[in-house]
C-alpha positions as CSV (number, residue, x, y, z in Angstrom):
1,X,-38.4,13.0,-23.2
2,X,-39.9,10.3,-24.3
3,X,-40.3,6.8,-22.6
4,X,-38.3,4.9,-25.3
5,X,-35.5,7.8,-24.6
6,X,-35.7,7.1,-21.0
7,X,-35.1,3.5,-21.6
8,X,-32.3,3.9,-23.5
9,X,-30.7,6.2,-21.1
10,X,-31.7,4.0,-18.4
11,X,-29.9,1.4,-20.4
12,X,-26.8,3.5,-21.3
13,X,-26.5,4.0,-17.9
14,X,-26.1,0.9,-16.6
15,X,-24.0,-0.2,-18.8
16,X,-21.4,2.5,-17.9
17,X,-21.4,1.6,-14.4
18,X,-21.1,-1.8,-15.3
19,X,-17.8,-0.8,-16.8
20,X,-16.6,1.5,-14.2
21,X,-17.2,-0.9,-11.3
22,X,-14.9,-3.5,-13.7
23,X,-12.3,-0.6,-14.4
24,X,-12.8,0.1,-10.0
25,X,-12.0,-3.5,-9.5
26,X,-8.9,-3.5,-12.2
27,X,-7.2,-1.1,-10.0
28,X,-5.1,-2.1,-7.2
29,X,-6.1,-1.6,-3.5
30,X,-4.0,1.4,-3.0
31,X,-4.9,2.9,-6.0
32,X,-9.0,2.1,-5.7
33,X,-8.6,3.7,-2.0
34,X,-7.1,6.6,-3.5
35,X,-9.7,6.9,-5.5
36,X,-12.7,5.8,-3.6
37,X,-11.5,8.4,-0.9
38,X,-11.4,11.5,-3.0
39,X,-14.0,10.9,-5.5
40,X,-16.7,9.5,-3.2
41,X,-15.5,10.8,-0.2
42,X,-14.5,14.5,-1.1
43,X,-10.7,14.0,1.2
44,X,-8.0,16.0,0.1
45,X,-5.0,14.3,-0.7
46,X,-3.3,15.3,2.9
47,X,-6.7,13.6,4.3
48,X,-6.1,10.9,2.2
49,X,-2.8,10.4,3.0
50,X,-3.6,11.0,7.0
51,X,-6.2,8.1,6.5
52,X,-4.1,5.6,4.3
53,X,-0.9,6.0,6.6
54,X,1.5,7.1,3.5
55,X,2.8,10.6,2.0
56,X,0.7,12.7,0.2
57,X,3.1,12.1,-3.0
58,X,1.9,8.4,-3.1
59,X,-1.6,9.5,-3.4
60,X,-0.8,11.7,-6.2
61,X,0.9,8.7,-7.8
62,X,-2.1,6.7,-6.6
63,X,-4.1,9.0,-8.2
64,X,-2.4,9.1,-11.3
65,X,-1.7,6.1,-12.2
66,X,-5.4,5.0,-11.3
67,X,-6.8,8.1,-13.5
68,X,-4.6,6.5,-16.2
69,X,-6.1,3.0,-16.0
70,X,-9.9,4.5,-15.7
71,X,-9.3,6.2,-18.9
72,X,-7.8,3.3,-20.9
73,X,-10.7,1.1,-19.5
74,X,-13.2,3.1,-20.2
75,X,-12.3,5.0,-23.5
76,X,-12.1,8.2,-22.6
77,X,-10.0,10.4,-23.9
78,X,-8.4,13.8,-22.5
């Protein structure tokens, strides 16, 4: 790979975690621990829970509705 290539990626890349730290912030507290927790921290969802002091069916709501709003924000389709 060329250094022009690199740049670009470089580039590219920045960009995109420009936008996911906006989408991050467009969630709501709940819903960015949620997320934070298992994507970044590698919890299950009863760990999550455990740690959040709610059921494990409000982080899978958490977690779905946050997954939602990420791909909305950030264009990605499924």
């Amino acid at each position: 790979m060329g250094h022009d290539e690199r740049v670009v990626d470089r580039l590219a890349a920045g960009t995109a975690v420009g936008r996911l730290a906006q989408a991050l912030a467009n969630l709501s507290p709940g819903e960015r621990d949620a997320v934070l927790l298992v994507a970044y921290g590698g919890l299950s969802y009863p760990e999550v829970a455990a740690a959040l002091g709610v059921a494990e069916g409000t982080v899978a709501s958490r977690l779905s509705r946050a997954r939602t709003k990420l791909r909305d924000a950030l264009g990605v389709e499924v």
